[in-house]
N, C-alpha and C positions, 0 to 999 in steps of 0.2 A: 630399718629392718629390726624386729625386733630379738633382742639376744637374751640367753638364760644362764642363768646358776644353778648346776643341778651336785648336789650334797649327798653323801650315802657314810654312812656311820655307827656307832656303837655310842652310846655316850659311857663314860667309865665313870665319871664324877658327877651326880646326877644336882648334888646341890652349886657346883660352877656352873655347868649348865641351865640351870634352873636363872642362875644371875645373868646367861647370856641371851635365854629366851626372851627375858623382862627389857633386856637393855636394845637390843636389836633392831627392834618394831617399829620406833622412833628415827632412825637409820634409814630402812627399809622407806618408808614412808618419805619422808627429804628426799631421797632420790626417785620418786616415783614408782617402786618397786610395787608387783604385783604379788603376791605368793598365791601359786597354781597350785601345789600340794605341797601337803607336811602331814608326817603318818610315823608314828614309830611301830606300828604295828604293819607293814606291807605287805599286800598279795605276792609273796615269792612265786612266779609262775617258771621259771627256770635259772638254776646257778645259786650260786651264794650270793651272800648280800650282808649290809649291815641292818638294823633292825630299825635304823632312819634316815627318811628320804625326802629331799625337799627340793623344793624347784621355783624359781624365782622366776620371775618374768620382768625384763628391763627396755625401756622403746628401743636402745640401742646396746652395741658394745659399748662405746663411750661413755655412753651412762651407769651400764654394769658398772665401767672401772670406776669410774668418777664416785660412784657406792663405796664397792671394795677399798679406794686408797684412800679417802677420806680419813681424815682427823680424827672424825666420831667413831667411825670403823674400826680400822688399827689401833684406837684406843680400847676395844674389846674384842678385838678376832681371836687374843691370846686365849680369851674365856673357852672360844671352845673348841681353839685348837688344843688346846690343855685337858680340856672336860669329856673328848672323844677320841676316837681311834676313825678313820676313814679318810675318805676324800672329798674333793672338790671339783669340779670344772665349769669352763665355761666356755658355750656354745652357741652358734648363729642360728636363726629361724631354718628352717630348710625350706627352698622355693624347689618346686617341681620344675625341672628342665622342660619347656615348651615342643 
């Protein structure tokens, strides 16, 4: 089932993030990672928000983690958790109750 990381943010420090954008992709990719959306400019349709939104796509949770705790990862998550203000989560596919 496939599982996702969905990201919502401000960036504060646009040149760290700039280094985290570059360094990511490489990451993202070794684990099979899909990216559904990335948009610093979002349709706000209701509430607040930050001003970027990103959404991963992983075949599984497992997978997700096995992204996330990686070496390669946590050698730069600092970039932007450092380089932004917001959040993160991460969530299951949702299958329609039969």
């Amino acid at each position: 089932m496939s599982y996702y990381f969905i990201a919502n943010y401000d960036v504060v420090d646009q040149k760290m993030y700039e280094q985290y954008v570059q360094t990511v992709r490489p990451t993202l990719m070794q684990h099979g990672a899909k990216i559904l959306a990335a948009d610093s400019e979002p349709n706000n349709l209701e509430g607040e928000s930050g001003r970027t939104f990103v959404i991963l796509e992983f075949e599984s949770e497992e997978a997700a983690m096995n992204w996330y705790n990686s070496p390669e990862y946590q050698a730069i998550v600092g970039l932007r958790l450092n380089s932004t203000e917001g959040w993160a989560r991460g969530v299951p596919q949702f299958i329609m109750p039969s």
